[in-house]
C-alpha positions in Angstrom: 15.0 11.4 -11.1 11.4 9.5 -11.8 12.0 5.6 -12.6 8.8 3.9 -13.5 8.5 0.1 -13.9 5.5 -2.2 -15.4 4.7 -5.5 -14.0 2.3 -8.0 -16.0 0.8 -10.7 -14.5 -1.4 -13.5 -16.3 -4.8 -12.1 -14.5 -6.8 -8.9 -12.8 -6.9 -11.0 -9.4 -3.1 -11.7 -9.6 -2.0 -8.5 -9.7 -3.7 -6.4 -7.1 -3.1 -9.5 -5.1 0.5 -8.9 -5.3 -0.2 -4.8 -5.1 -2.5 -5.6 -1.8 0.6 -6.1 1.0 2.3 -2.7 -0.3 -0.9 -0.6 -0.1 -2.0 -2.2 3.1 2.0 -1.2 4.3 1.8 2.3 3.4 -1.8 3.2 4.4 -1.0 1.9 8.1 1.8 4.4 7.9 2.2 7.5 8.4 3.9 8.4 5.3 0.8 7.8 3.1 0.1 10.9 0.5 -3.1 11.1 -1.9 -2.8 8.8 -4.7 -4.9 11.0 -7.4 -6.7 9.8 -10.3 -5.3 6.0 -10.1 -7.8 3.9 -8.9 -9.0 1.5 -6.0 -5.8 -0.4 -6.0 -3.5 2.5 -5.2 -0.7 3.7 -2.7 1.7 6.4 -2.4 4.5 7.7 0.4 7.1 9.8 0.9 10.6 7.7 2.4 13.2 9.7 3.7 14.6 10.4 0.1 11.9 9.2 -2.4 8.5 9.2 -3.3 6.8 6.5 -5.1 2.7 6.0 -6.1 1.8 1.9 -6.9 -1.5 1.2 -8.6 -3.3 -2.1 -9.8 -5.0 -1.9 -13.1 -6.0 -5.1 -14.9 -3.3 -7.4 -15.2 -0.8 -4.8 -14.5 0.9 -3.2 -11.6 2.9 0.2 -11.9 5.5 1.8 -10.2 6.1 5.4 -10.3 9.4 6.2 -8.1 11.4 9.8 -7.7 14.0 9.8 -5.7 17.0 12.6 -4.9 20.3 10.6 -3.8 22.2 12.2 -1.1 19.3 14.3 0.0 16.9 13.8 3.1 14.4 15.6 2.2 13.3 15.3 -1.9 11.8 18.2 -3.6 8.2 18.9 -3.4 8.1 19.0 -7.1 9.3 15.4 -7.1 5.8 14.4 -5.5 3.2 16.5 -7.9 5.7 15.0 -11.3 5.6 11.5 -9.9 1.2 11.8 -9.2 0.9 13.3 -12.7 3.1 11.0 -14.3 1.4 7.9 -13.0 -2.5 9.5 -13.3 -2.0 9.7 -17.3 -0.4 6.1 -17.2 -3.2 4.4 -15.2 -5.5 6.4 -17.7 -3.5 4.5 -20.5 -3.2 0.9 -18.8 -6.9 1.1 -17.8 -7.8 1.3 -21.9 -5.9 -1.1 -22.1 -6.6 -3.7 -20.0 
């Protein structure tokens, strides 16, 4: 199952300011995974049963999440959707902003 979520905040500078502790999380970690085509302001891991890719554009901050209840390991499949899905929604947000 992919969830996705939109935050807007009133300014560029406020939202990879909230964005920044999360992406500074998971690149210390060793879960961290390529984040594609979605910008500067970008992270994306693998948790024991999800995968999910945050990016900063503008005045927004997305949130592209798949995760497989009541399994350890989530398909691979689940980490190429969630990439593509949020590549051609930062191409959207970033015409928009």
């Amino acid at each position: 199952m992919i969830e996705t979520t939109l935050f807007t905040f009133p300014s560029p500078s406020s939202a990879s300011g909230w964005f920044r502790p999360f992406g500074a999380g998971v690149k210390a970690g060793k879960s961290s995974l390529d984040t594609g085509q979605t910008g500067p302001y970008s992270a994306y891991r693998q948790a024991r049963d999800n995968y999910e890719l945050r990016f900063a554009v503008g005045r927004y901050v997305a949130d592209v999440f798949c995760y497989a209840p009541f399994v350890t390991d989530p398909s691979p499949e689940c980490e190429t959707a969630v990439r593509a899905t949020a590549e051609r929604w930062y191409t959207q947000l970033a015409q928009a902003k």
